[in-house]
N, C-alpha and C positions, 0 to 999 in steps of 0.2 A: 177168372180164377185168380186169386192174389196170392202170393209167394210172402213166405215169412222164412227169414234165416234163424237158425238154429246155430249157437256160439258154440255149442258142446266140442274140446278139444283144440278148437281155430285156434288159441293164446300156441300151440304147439309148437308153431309156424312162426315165431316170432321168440321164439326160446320163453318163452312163461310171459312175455310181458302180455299183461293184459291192455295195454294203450295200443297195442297192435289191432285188437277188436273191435275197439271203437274205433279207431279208421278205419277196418273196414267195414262195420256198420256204415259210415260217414258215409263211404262209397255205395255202398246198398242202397242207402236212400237216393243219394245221386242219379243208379240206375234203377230207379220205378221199385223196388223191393218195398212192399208193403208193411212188413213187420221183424222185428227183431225179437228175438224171446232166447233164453238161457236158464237150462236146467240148474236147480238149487239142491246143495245139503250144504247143514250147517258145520257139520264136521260127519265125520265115517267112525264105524266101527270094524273090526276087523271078518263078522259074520255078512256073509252074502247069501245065506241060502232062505231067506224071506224074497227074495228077488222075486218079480211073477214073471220075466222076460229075459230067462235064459243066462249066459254070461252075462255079467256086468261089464266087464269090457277095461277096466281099471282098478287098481288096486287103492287101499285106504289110504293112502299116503297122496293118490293124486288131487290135485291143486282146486280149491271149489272156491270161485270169489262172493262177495255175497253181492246178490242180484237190484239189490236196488241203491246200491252205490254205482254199479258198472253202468245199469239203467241212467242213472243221472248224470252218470260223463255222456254216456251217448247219446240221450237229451241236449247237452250243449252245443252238440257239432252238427247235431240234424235237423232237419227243418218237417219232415213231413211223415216218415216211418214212425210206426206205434209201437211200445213199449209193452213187452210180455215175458211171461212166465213158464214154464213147462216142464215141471211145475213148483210152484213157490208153498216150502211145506209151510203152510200159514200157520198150523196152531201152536209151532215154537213160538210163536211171537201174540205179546198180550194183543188183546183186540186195542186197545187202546192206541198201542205204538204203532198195529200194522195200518187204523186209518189217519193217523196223522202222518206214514212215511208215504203212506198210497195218494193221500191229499196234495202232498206238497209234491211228490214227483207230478201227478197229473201238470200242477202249475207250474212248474218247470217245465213239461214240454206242451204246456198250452191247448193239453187235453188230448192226450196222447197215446195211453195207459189200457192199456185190456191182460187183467193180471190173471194170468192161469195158476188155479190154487188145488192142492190136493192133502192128503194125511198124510205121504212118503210112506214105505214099508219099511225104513230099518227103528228097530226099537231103541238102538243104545242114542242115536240121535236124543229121544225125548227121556232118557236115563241121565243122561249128561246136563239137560236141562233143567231137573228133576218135576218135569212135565209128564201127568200119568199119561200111559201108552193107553191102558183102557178106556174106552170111550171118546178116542180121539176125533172119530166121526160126529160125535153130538158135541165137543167143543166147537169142531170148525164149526159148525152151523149157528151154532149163539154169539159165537166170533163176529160169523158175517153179516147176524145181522145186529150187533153193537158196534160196526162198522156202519152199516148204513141210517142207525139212527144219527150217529157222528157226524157223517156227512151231508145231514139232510134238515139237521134240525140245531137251532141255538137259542136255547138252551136244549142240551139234548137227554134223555132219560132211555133207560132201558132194563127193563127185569130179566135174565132170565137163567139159564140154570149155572152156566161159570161165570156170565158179567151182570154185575149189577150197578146201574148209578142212575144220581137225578140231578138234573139241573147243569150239567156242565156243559163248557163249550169248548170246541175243537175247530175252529176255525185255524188259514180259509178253506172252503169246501171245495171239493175238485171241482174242477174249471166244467167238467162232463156234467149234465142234467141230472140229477138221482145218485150219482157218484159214479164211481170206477167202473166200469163194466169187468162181470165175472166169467172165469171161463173154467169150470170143472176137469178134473182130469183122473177119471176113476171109470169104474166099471157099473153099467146099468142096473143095479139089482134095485126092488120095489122101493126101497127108503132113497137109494142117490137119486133116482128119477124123480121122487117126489123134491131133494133138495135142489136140483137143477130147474125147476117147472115155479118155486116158489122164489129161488137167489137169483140165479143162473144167465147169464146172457150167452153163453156159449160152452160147448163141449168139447173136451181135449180124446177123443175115443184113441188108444194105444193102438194093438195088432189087429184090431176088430179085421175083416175082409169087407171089399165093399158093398158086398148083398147085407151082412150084419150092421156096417155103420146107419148104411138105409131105413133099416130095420129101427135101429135104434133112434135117428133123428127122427123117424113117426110117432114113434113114443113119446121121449120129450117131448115134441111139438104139440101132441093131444091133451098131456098133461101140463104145459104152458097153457095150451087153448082153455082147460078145466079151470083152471083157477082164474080166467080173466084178464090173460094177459099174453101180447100178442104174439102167436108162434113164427111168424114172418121175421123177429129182431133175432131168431136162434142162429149164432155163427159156430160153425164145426171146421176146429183143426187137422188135416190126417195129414198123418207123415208119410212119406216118401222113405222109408228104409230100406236098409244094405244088406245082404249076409253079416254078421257080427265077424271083426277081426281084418277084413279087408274090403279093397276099394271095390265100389260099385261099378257099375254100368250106366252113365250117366242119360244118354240116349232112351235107354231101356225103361230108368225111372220114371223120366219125362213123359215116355208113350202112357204112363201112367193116368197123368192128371186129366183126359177128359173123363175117364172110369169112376176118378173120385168124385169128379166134379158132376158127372150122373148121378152118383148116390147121396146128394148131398151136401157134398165138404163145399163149404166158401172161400178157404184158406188152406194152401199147402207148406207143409214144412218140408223146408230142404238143409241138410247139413253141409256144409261145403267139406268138412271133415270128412265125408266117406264117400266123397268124388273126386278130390281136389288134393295137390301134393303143394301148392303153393297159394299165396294169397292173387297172385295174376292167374293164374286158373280160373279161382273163387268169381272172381269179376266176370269171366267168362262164361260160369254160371249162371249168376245172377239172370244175365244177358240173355241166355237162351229160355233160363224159367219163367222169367216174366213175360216172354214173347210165345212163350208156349200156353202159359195161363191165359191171354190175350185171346189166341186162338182155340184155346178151350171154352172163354166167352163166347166168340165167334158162332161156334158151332153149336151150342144152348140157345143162344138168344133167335126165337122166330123169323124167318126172314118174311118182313111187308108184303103182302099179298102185292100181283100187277095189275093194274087193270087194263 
């Protein structure tokens, strides 16, 4: 089972600087930490009650860096951890800008990149941008795939209902085969499984429990399998969450991951924010996660018949 840190709040620890995160990213990769990912808004509004998960835990004033700059520092210092999102509200951004900023980070870290994308729930976000709120779901999808005509074709063309162009070129193309690998971050109803099954290389599933995440990687997988395309590359994120408002039970979450890792999940998120009072803890973490994920391997993988 692979371990992915989750930045949400770590800059804390460090009085707001955010170069405190990329060290310790730096260190994540160092110890075995498979992935790094960082919740995105582009700015807040002052209404919270579109939320689907309860308190939000922060008020609008708190500090949101933008995700694929910080992505690109921690690109420089790392060698081996993958680059994510969770989740990155793609449809602020033209599909134009977001596959040339996703191109070029991939090549910065030399194919690195597995972007978790979703529609975000607050509306004044796409008021401010004066991006309509309506239909945000059928832009991301035309989005992404005038992203991967981008990334796949030069000269590149695409019809369709928000992007239209012909002949252009967006070079270079991510370092990764077919482009960025995508990782959704919504709720299974009959059109996101079908957008997951058509875009999708992975799913970001929120509170689901693990009998429903189950539930749900069969689904997608059946509807990956329907269109032709193989349901073995589907990778699923779950997180590892706390009661909101205080520290967890670090041990307790742990005993978690072979549970996830039964139902599916490939990948666990862990926050070191809602274990950890310090960045030497955090490291501590890490240390114990990954060697727990190891032994959640362990225990999945067959043992060789004796003869």
């Amino acid at each position: 089972m692979k371990i992915s840190f989750q930045t949400y709040k770590v800059q804390e620890w460090f009085g707001g600087d955010i170069m405190g995160v990329v060290e310790l990213a730096r260190r994540a990769d160092e110890l075995g930490v498979h992935q790094v990912n960082m919740v995105e808004h582009i700015l807040m509004g002052t209404d919270f009650s579109n939320y689907p998960y309860g308190d939000f835990g922060v008020g609008p004033e708190y500090p949101w860096f933008e995700t694929i700059s910080v992505l690109s520092a921690i690109a420089a210092v790392t060698r081996n951890i993958r680059l994510s999102t969770g989740v990155m509200i793609s449809p602020l951004r033209p599909a134009p800008l977001l596959a040339k900023q996703l191109a070029t980070l991939d090549n910065l870290s030399r194919g690195r990149v597995d972007i978790g994308i979703g529609p975000g729930w607050q509306r004044a976000e796409y008021d401010a941008a004066s991006i309509p709120w309506e239909r945000r779901f059928s832009r991301m999808t035309d989005q992404l795939r005038a992203c991967k005509a981008l990334w796949t074709q030069a000269p590149a063309s695409h019809h369709g209902e928000f992007y239209s162009f012909d002949n252009v070129y967006s070079t270079p193309f991510p370092v990764q085969p077919g482009g960025v690998p995508i990782w959704f971050g919504f709720a299974l109803n009959d059109r996101n499984l079908d957008r997951i099954a058509e875009l999708g290389d992975g799913w970001l599933p929120a509170r689901e429990t693990p009998a429903q995440m189950a539930e749900g990687i069969r689904r997608i997988k059946d509807a990956m399998a329907a269109k032709g395309r193989d349901p073995d590359r589907l990778q699923v994120r779950a997180g590892l969450h706390g009661p909101p408002g205080r520290r967890s039970d670090l041990n307790a979450a742990l005993d978690r991951i072979p549970e996830l890792a039964a139902a599916g999940a490939t990948v666990v998120e862990i926050s070191p924010a809602a274990f950890c009072k310090s960045p030497e803890q955090a490291e501590d973490l890490f240390k114990a996660a990954v060697a727990a994920g190891a032994e959640a391997d362990d225990t999945l993988t067959p043992r060789p018949s004796q003869a």
